[in-house]
C-alpha positions as CSV (number, residue, x, y, z in Angstrom):
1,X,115.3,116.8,151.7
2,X,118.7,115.4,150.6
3,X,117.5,111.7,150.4
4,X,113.9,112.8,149.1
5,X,116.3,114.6,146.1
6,X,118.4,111.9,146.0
7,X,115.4,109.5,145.5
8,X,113.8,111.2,142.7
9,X,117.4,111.3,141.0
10,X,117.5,107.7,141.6
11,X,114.1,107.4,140.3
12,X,115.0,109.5,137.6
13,X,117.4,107.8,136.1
14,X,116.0,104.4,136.2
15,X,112.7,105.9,134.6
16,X,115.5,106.8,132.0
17,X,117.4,103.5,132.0
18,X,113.8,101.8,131.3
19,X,113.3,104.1,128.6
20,X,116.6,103.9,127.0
21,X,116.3,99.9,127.4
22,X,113.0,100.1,125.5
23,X,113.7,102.2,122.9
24,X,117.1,99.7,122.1
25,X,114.4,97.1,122.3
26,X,112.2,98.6,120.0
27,X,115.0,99.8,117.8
28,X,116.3,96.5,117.6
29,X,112.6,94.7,117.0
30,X,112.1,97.5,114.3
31,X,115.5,96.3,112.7
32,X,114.4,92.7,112.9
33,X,110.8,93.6,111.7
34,X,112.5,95.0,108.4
35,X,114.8,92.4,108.0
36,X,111.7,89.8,108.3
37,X,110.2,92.0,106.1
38,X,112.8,92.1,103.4
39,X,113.3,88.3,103.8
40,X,109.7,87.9,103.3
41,X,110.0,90.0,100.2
42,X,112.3,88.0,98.4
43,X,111.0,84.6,99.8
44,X,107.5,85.3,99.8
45,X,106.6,86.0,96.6
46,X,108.3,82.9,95.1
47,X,106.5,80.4,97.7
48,X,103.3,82.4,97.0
49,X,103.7,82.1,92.9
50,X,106.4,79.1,92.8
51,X,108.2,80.5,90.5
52,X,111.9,81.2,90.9
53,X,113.1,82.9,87.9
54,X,113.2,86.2,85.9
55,X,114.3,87.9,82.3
56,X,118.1,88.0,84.2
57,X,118.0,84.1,84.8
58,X,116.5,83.2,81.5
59,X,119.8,85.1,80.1
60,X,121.9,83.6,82.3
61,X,120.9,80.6,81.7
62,X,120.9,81.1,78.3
63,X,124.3,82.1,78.4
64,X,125.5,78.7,80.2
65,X,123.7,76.9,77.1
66,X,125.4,79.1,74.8
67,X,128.9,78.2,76.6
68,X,128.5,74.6,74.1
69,X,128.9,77.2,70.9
70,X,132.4,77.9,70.0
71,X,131.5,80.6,67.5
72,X,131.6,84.2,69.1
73,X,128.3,85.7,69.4
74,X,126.6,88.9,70.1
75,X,123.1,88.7,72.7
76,X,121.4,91.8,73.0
77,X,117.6,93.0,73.9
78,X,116.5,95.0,70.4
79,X,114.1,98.0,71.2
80,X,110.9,97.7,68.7
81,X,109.5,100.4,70.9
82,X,105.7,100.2,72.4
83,X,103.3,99.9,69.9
84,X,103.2,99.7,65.8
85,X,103.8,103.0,63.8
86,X,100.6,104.9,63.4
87,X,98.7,102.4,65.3
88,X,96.4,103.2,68.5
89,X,97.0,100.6,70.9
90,X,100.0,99.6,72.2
91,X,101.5,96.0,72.0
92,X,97.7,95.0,71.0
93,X,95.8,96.2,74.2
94,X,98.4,96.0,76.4
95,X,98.4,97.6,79.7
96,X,101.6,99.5,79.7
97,X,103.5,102.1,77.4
98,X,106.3,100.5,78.5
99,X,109.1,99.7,75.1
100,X,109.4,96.2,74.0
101,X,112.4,94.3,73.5
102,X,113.3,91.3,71.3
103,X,116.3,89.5,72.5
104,X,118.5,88.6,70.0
105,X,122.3,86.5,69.2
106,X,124.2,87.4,66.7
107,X,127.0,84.8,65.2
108,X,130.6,85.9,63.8
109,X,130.8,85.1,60.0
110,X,132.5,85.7,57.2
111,X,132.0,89.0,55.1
112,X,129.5,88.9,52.7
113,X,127.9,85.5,53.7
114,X,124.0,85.4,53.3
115,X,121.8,85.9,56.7
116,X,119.9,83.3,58.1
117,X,117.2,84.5,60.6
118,X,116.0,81.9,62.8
119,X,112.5,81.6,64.9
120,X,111.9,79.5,67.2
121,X,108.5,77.3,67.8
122,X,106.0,77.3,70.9
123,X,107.5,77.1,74.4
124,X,110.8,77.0,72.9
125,X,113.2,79.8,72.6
126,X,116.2,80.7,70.1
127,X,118.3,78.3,72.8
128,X,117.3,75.2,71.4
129,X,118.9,75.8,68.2
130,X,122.5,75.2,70.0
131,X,123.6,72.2,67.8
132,X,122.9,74.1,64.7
133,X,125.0,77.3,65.2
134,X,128.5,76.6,64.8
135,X,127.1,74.2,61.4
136,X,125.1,76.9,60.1
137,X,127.8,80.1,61.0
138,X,130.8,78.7,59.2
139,X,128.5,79.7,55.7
140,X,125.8,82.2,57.2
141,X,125.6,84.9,59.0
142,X,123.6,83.7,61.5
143,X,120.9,85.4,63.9
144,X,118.2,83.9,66.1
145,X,115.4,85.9,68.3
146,X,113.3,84.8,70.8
147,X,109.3,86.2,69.6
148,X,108.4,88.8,71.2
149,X,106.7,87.6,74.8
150,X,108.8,84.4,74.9
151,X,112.4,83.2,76.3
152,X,114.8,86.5,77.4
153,X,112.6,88.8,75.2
154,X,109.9,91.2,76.5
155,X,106.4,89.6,77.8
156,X,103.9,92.8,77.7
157,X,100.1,91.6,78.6
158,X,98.9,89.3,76.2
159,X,95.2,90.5,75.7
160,X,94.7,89.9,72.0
161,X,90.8,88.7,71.1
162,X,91.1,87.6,67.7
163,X,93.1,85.2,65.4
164,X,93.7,88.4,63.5
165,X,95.2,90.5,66.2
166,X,97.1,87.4,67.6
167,X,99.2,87.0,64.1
168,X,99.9,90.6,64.1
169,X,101.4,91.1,67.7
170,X,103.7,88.6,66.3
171,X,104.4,89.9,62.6
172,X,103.9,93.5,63.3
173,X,106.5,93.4,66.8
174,X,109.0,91.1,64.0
175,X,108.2,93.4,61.8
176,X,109.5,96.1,64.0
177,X,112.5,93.9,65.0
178,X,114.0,93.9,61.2
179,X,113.4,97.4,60.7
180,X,115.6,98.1,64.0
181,X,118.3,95.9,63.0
182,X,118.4,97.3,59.4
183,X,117.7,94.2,57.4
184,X,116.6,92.9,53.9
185,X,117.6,90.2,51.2
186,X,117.7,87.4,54.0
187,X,116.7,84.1,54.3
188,X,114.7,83.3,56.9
189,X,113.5,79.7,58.8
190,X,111.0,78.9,61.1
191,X,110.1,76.0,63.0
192,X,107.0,74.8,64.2
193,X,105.0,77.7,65.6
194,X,107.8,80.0,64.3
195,X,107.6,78.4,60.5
196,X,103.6,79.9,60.9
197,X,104.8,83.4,62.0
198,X,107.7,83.3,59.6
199,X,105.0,82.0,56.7
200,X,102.4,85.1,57.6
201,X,105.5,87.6,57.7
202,X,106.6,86.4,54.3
203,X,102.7,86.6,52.9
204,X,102.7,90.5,54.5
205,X,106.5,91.4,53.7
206,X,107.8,89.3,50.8
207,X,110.0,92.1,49.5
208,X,112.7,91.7,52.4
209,X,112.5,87.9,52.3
210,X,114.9,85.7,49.9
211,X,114.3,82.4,50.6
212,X,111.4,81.1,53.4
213,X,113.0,77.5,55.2
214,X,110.1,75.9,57.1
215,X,110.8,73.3,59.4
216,X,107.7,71.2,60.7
217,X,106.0,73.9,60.0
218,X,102.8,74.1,62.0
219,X,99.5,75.6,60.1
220,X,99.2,73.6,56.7
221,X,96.5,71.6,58.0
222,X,93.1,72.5,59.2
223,X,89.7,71.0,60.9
224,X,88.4,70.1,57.6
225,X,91.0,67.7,56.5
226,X,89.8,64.2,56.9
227,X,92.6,63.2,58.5
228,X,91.3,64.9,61.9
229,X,88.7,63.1,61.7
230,X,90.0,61.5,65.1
231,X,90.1,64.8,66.9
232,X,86.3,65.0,66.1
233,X,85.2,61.7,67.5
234,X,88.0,62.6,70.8
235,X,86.2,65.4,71.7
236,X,82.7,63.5,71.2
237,X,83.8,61.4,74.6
238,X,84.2,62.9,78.2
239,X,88.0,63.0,78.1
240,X,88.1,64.9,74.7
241,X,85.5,67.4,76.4
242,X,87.7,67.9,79.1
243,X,90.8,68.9,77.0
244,X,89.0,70.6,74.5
245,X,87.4,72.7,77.6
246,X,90.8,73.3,78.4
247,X,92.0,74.3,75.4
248,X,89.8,76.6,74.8
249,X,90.3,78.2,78.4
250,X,93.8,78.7,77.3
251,X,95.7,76.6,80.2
252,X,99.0,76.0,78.6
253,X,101.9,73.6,79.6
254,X,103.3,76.2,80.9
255,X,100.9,77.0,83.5
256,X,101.7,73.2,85.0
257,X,105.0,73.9,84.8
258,X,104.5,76.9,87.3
259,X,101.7,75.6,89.0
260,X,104.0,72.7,90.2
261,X,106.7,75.5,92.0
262,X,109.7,73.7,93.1
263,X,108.7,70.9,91.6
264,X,108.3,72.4,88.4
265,X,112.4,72.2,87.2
266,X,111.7,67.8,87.8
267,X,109.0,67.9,85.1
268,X,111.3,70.0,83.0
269,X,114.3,67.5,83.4
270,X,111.6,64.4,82.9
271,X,110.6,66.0,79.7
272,X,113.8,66.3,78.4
273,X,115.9,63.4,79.5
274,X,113.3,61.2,78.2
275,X,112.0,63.1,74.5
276,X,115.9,64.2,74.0
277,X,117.5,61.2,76.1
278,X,115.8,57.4,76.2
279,X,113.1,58.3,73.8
280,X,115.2,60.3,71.4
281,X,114.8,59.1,67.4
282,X,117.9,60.5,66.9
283,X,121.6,61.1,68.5
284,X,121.4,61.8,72.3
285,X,122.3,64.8,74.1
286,X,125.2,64.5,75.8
287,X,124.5,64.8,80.2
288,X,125.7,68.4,80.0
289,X,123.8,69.6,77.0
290,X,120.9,67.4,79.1
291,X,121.4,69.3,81.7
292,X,122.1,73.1,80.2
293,X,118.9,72.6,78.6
294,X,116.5,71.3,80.8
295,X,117.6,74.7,83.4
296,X,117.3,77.1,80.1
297,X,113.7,75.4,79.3
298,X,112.7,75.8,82.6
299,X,113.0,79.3,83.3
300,X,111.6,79.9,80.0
301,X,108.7,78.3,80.8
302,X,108.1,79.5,83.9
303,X,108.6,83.2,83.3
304,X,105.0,85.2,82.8
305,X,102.5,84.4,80.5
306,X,102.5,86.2,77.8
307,X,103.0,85.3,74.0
308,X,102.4,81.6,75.4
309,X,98.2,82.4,75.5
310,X,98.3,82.8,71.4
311,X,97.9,79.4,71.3
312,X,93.6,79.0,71.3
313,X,93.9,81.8,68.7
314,X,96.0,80.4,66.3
315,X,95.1,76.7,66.6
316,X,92.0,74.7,67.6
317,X,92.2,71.7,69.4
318,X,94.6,69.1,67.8
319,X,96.8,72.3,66.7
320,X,94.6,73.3,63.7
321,X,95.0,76.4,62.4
322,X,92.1,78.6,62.3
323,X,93.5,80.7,60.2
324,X,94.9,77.6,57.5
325,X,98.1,78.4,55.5
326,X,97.1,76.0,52.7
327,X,94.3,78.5,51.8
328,X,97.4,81.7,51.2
329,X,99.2,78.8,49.0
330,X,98.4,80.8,45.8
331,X,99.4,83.5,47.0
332,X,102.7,82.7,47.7
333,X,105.7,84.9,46.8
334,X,108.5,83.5,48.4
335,X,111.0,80.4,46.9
336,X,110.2,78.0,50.0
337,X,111.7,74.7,51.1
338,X,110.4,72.2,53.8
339,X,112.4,70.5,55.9
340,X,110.6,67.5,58.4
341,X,111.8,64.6,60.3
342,X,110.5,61.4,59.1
343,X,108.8,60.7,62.7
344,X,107.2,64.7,63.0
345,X,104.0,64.8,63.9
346,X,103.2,67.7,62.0
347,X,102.0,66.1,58.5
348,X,104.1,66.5,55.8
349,X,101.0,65.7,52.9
350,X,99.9,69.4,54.0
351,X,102.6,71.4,52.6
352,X,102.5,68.9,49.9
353,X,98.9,69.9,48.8
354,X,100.4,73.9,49.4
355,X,103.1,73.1,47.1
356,X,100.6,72.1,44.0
357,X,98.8,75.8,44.4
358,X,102.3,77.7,45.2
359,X,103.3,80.0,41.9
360,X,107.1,80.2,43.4
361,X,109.7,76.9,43.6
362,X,108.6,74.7,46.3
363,X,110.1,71.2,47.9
364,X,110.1,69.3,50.4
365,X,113.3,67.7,52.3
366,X,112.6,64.8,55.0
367,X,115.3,63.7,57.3
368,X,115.6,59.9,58.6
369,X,115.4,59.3,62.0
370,X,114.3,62.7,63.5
371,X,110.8,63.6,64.5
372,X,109.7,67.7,65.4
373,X,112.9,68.7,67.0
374,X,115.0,67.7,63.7
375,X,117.5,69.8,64.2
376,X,118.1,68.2,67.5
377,X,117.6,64.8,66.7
378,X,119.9,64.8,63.5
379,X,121.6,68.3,63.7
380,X,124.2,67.2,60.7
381,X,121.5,65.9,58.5
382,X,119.6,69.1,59.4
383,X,122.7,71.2,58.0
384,X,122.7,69.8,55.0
385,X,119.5,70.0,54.2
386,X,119.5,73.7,55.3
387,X,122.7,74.0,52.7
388,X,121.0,72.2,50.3
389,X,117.8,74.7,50.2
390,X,120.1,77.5,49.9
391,X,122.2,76.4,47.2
392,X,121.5,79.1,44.7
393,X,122.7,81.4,47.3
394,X,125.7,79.2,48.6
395,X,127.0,77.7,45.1
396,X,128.5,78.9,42.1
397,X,126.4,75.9,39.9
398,X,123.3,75.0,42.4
399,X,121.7,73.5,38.9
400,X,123.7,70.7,39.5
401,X,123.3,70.3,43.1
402,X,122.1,66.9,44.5
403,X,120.1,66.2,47.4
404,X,122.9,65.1,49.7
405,X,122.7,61.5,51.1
406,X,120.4,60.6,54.1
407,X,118.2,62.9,52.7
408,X,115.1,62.6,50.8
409,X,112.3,64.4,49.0
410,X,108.5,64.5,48.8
């Protein structure tokens, strides 16, 4: 009886050893499981969309750009809220309710200097103005955004239909912006993309602009000029098809720059090494601005799509705009100046045919040895030609201002 008790003890326990030894196995599995699980979480989902950055990294990166600026500054994301006063849909048919930020900088300057908003053009970001803002905060207060669904801004779901609704999620949201930080009476430049935006803002809301600078302005030429007359016989062979097909599906160069994952940051730095580096028109960037940049660009480009898909909208293929600016000329209300490299490939002869139906002062300012990126390529030029179109705001005689040498007119 004794051993037969003494057996099932024995038996007992081990039955309880096993279980003991299997539930620390399966403890131990489950921990492993979840740690896998975790891992796979934050690996995972940037094997399965190659794409290793977020709003945090394009700030941080933005911040190590920045680090080349000696003036103080200010960043910060500016609510504009969800949606348009009195309007009912949200950030034009966007999914969420979610509130929209613009992210902003904000230059130390002395008291009472004029402001100078800046805007960006496509796939750029406020960033690539970092040559310019020590130049242009010694005499301006100077602020630069990032439009709303590019760089360290928001990027709600871009599901505008129309040319129409297009230019408004972009007027309306900076629209939204100003009124948030409490602004009037400034001057305000554009380049590229952003010197489009920044024209249709100044045709809707001239009363809070003083002076409109436009650098290669994009928009002030259309289908019907003769001049893209090549884009028309393009698209008549099978390669013009092609990237007219994709144009019009809206693949961006920011969707390569995604779809290539990890090898996405090499195209970056091939980009700009060579347009800012070997094949620069104008002074070189140094290897760390080379480098500074080329990680900011990337995770700006590679972020979600969002104010990127305007472009089909705006522009047709050969970056007409649908929508032309020439065709507002007369209805211009704002003093405007022009500002292009000699080598842009945005056409100059367009905002000089705007500038014969234009009712307000009007000239045009090209810089040697620059192409789009002007300020870039000749940043000191580029100041002066800036200080130069705000003379009456800078000088106590701009009458007898002169364009300042390097510089010439159209």
């Amino acid at each position: 009886m004794n051993l037969r008790r003494l057996s099932l003890r024995m038996a007992d326990e081990i039955s309880r050893s096993a279980q003991r030894e299997t539930s620390a196995a399966s403890s131990t599995a489950a921990v492993a499981a979840e740690n896998a699980k975790l891992k796979s979480k934050s690996i995972w989902p940037s094997v399965l969309r190659w794409i290793p950055t977020s709003t945090d990294k394009i700030i941080a990166a933005e911040k190590r750009l920045l680090s080349l600026v000696k003036t103080p500054y200010v960043q910060e994301r500016v609510n504009i809220g969800s949606g348009p006063p009195g309007s009912k849909v949200r950030w034009f048919r966007s999914e969420s309710n979610e509130e929209r930020c613009i992210n902003t900088v904000s230059f130390d300057s002395k008291e009472g200097s004029p402001t100078l908003v800046m805007i960006h053009g496509y796939g750029a970001s406020q960033g690539f103005f970092f040559r310019n803002f020590d130049a242009l905060a010694s005499r301006f207060r100077v602020i630069a955004i990032d439009q709303l669904g590019w760089g360290g801004s928001s990027r709600p779901d871009f599901t505008c239909k129309s040319t129409e609704e297009t230019e408004a999620w972009f007027i309306d949201s900076f629209e939204e912006w100003r009124k948030a930080k409490n602004l009037s009476n400034f001057i305000l430049l554009g380049h590229s993309f952003g010197g489009y935006v920044a024209s249709k803002y100044a045709l809707k809301h001239p009363e809070h602009i003083q002076h409109l600078i436009l650098v290669g302005p994009a928009g002030f030429s259309s289908e019907s000029d003769t001049k893209s007359q090549w884009v028309t016989q393009f698209k008549a062979t099978w390669k013009g098809a092609i990237f007219n097909h994709l144009w019009e599906s809206n693949f961006t160069p920011q969707k390569l720059v995604r779809g290539l994952g990890p090898l996405g940051p090499n195209l970056v730095r091939s980009y700009t090494s060579t347009r800012f580096g070997s094949y620069s028109t104008g002074t070189t960037l140094t290897e760390e601005e080379s480098g500074l940049l080329t990680d900011y660009v990337y995770h700006t480009l590679a972020a979600k799509a969002s104010g990127e898909l305007c472009l089909k909208y705006i522009f047709s293929f050969g970056a007409f705009a649908r929508s032309p600016l020439i065709h507002s000329a007369p209805e211009w209300k704002v003093p405007t100046t022009f500002i292009y490299g000699y080598l842009d490939w945005m056409n100059y002869q367009g905002a000089q045919e705007a500038g014969k139906h234009m009712k307000v002062p009007c000239e045009i300012i090209r810089v040697p040895e620059a192409g789009h990126f002007v300020f870039i390529d000749q940043p000191d030029r580029f100041h002066s030609a800036v200080l130069y179109a705000c003379r009456r705001f800078l000088s106590p005689d701009p009458d007898v201002e002169s364009l300042p040498e390097g510089l010439s007119s159209a």
